[in-house]
N, C-alpha and C positions, 0 to 999 in steps of 0.2 A: 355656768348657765345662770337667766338671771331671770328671775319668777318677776311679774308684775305684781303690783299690789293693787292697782287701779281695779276700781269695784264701776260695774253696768249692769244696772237693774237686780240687784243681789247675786248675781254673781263674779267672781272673778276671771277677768281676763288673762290671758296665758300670753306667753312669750312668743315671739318668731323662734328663739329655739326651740320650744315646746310642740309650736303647730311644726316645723320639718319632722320634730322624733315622733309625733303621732302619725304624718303621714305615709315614714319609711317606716313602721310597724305595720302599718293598714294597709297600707294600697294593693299589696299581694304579692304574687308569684307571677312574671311572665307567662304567658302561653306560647306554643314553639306550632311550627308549621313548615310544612316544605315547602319550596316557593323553588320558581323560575332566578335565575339570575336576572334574569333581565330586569325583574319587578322586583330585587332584593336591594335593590339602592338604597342608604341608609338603613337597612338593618341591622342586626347584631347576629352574630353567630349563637347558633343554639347548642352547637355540637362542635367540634374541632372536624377541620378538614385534613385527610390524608392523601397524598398525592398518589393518583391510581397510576403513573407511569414512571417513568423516568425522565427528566428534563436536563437539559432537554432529552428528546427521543432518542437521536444518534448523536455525532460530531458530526458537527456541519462546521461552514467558513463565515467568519466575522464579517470579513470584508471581501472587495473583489481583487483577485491578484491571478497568482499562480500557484498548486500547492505541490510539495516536494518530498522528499526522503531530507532527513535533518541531516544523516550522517553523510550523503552526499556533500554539502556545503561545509560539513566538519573536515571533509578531506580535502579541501578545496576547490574543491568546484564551483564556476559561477556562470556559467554557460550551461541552459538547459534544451532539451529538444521540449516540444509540445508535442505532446500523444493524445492530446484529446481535449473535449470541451465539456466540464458538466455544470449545468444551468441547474436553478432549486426546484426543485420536485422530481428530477430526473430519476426513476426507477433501477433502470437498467443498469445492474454494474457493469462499471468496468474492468480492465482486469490489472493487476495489480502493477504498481508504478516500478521498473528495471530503473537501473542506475543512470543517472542523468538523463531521466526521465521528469519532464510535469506534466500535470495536467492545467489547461485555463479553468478557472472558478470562478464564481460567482456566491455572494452574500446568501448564506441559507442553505448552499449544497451540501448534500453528503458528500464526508471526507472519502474517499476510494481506499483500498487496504495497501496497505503499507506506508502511504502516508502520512506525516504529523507534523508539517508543518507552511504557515501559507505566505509567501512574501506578496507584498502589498503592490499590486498595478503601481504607485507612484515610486516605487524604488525601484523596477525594471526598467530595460531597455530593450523594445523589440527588434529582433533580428531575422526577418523572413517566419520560417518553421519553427525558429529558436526566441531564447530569451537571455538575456544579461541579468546577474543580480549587483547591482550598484553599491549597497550597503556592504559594511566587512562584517558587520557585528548582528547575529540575528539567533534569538531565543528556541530552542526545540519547543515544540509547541503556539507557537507564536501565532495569533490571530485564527486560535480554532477555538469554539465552544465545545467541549466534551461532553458525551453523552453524561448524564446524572452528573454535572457540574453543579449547577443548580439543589438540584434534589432527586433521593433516590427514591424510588416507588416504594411508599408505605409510608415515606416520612410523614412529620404532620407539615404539611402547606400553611396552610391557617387554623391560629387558636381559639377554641370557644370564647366567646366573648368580644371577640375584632368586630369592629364596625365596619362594614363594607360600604367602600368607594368606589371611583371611577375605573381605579386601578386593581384593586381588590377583587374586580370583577371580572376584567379584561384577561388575570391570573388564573381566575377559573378556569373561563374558555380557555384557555391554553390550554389547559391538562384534560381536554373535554368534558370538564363537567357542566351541566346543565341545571341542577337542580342544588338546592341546599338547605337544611335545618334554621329556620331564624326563630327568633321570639316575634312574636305578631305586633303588626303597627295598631296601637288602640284607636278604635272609633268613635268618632268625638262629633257632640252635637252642642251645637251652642243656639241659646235661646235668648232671646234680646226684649228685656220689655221696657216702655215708658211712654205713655201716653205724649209726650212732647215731642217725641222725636217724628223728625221726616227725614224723608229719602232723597239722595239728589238728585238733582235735576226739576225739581217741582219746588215754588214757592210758597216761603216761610208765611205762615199767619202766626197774628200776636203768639208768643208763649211758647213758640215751637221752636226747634234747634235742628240743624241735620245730624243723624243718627250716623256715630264715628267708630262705636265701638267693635260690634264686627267687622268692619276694616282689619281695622289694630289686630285684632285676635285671627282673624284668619290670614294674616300675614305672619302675626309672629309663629304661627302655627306652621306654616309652610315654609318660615326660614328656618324653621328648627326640625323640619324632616318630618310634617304631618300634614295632614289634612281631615277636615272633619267635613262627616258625611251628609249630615245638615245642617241648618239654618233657618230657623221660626224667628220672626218678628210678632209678640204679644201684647194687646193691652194691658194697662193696669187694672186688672180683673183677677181677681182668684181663679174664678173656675176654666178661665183659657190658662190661666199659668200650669194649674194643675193638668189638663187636658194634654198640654203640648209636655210636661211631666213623664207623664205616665205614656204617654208615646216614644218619646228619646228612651226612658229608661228598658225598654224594649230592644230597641237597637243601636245601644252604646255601652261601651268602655269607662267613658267618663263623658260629662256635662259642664257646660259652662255656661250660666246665667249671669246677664249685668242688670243690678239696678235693682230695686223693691227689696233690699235687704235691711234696710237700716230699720228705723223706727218709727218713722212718718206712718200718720193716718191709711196712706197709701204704696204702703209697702209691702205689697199681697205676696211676694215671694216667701219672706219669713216667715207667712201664715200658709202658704201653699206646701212647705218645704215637711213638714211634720203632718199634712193629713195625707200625705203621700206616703208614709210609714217609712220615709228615707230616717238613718239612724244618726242624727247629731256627734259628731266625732268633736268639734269645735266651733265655736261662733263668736266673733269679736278675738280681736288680737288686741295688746297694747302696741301700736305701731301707727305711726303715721307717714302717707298717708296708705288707706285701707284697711281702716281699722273694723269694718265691721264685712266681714269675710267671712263665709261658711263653710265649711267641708264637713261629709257625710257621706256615707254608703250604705247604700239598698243594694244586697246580693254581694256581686262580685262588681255593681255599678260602685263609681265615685262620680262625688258631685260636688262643685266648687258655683256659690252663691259669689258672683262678685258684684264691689261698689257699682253707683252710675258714675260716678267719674270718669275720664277716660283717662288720665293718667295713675288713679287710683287701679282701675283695671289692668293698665299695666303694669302695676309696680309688682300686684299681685299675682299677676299670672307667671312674671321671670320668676320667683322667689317660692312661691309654691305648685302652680299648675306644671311650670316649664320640668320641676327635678320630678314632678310624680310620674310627667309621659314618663320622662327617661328611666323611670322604674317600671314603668309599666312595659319597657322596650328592653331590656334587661343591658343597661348601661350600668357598670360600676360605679361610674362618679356622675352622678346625675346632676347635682346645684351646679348653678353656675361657677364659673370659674370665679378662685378670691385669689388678689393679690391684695399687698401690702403697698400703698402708694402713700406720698409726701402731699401730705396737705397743701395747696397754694396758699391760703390766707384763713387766718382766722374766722371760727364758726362757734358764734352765740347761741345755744338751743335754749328756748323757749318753752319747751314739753318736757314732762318725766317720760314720753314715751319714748319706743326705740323709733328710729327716722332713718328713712329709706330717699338719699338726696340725690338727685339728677345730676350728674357730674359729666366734666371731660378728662378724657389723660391724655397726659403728654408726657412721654418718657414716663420716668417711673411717679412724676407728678400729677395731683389730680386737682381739677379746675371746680364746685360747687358751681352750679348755673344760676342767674336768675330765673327766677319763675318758679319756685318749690310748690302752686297749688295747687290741689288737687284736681281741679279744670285743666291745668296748664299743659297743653302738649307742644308747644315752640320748642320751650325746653327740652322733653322727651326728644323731638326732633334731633333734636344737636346731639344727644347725651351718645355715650355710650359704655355708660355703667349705673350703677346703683351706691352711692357711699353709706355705708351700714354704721349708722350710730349705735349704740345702744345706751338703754336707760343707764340714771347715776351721772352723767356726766354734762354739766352746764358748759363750758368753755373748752372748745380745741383748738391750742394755736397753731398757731401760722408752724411748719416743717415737724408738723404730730405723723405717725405714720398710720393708716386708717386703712379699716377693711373695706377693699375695693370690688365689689363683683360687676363681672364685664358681662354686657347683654349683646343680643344679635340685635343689632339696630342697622339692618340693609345687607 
């Protein structure tokens, strides 16, 4: 790990490793909840699931055919009568299968007793009442799902900790469960301030920009299996910054502010952020860009102060907001993913800080983008990773291999 020395305003700035081990020590304990399946999309298991039945239920048929006595066709037999038709859901048994006997089947029926095994419609030949089996060679058992093939009742189904998906779910309903233990999705309020910004669709006067950054964030938010439950747009004023504060801190998990954090005159957030009696965990990183980034907790709230940049916003939200949801959702591996990728060309650093660069990969190569600043979102556009320099080192050449963390970008 590598401590910065870079001093801001007496005191010392800390590392990007520093800010991730203060925020996996702080951020806390998931909270668990029962929830619907149907609203469990992207959760995490709070509990292990056990399968309440046996899967499947009974033996049923793979496919549609005929189903037979095996040892009938071991003795050779290949001519059968049909005694009956059972279709999937059929209740009624029938009654058990005599020698050179089948039954017609259908995908999903119950097997009938004495049964075990089911030649496939395409390998017969029908003959009035009867059937031909064409093939010589046919497995006992052959195209039956057996009852508790799958799983026996009480197994565990799914482990605490699985992320539930499409499929994940669809597995539920199967075994009919309806309901399940997750860790809760954190509710998240993002607060936007800067007297310069506008909205679109309404034109710019002198001085003003259209306001980009909750876009950004409430995308990258919903590509990552979130959604936050408001959105205040604030003057550069203290006491609306504070107001709209001390409202989100009410009803959120965590907070995300852009803008008024730095040092300027009018940078009411850094002065709003302390008479709020939110408790300074970190302020200012050695990193570029977003170097002056805040994290803090009031209660069991977190609150991340970010740049007005908007690519500063995002560099900081993949790298520390995105792994704290995923703590906050009780994921294991919450940062983004690192791989080790092959430098394309040569990179000159200009800063003692660590540098967070806009990249592309290709195969296991990574591309450095034009446009590293802090304004720059073309770049961002394209990228879809983050290349992690860290301090100490002027010169990477060309086929270095570099830590490469991959972002959700679409």
């Amino acid at each position: 790990m590598t401590k910065a020395n870079t001093q801001g305003k007496g005191k010392t700035m800390i590392s990007p490793e520093q800010a991730w081990k203060i925020i996996a020590k702080t951020i806390g304990k998931p909270a668990t909840e029962s929830k619907s399946i149907t609203d469990s999309l992207g959760c995490i298991l709070a509990a292990s699931v056990k399968a309440p039945l046996d899967l499947p239920v009974f033996s049923n048929s793979a496919m549609d055919g005929f189903v037979i006595r095996h040892s009938d066709f071991n003795e050779g037999l290949r001519t059968f009568r049909i005694a009956g038709v059972i279709a999937a859901g059929k209740t009624k048994p029938l009654p058990a299968l005599k020698k050179g006997e089948a039954y017609r089947i259908f995908t999903g029926a119950m097997i009938p007793s004495g049964a075990d095994t089911i030649v496939i419609k395409e390998n017969t030949k029908e003959l009035g009442q009867n059937f031909h089996i064409l093939q010589t060679a046919l497995n006992k058992g052959a195209n039956i799902r057996f009852r508790a093939a799958q799983l026996k009742k009480g197994d565990a189904a799914l482990e605490k900790g699985h992320l539930l998906g499409p499929a994940s779910i669809g597995f539920l309903a199967g075994m009919g469960i309806n309901k399940v233990s997750v860790y809760k999705k954190p509710r998240i309020s993002i607060i936007v301030t800067g007297d310069e910004l506008q909205v679109q669709g309404k034109k710019l006067s002198p001085g003003q920009i259209y306001e980009s950054n909750s876009f950004a964030l409430q995308m990258a938010l919903r590509a990552s299996g979130n959604e936050p439950v408001s959105l205040v747009h604030v003057k550069d004023n203290e006491k609306q910054i504070r107001s709209a504060l001390e409202k989100a801190l009410k009803a959120s998990d965590i907070i995300l502010l852009t803008g008024g954090i730095s040092a300027g005159d009018c940078d009411f957030v850094k002065t709003a952020l302390p008479k709020t009696r939110i408790n300074c965990l970190f302020y200012k990183l050695a990193q570029k860009p977003g170097k002056p980034i805040y994290y803090g907790k009031k209660k069991n709230t977190a609150i991340f102060a970010l740049p007005g940049n908007p690519a500063s916003v995002l560099t900081c939200f993949y790298e520390y907001v995105y792994p704290a949801l995923r703590m906050m959702k009780g994921f294991n591996k919450p940062f983004l993913e690192k791989r080790q990728c092959v430098l394309a060309k040569e990179y000159r650093k200009t800063s003692d800080f660590s540098l967070f660069l806009k990249g592309k990969t290709e195969n296991n190569t990574v591309h450095i983008l034009e446009g590293q600043g802090s304004d720059t979102m073309q770049s961002f556009a394209l990228a879809d990773c983050l290349i992690y320099m860290p301090p100490g080192i002027r010169v990477v050449e060309k086929g270095t291999s570099v830590e490469t963390h991959i972002i959700l970008n679409g």
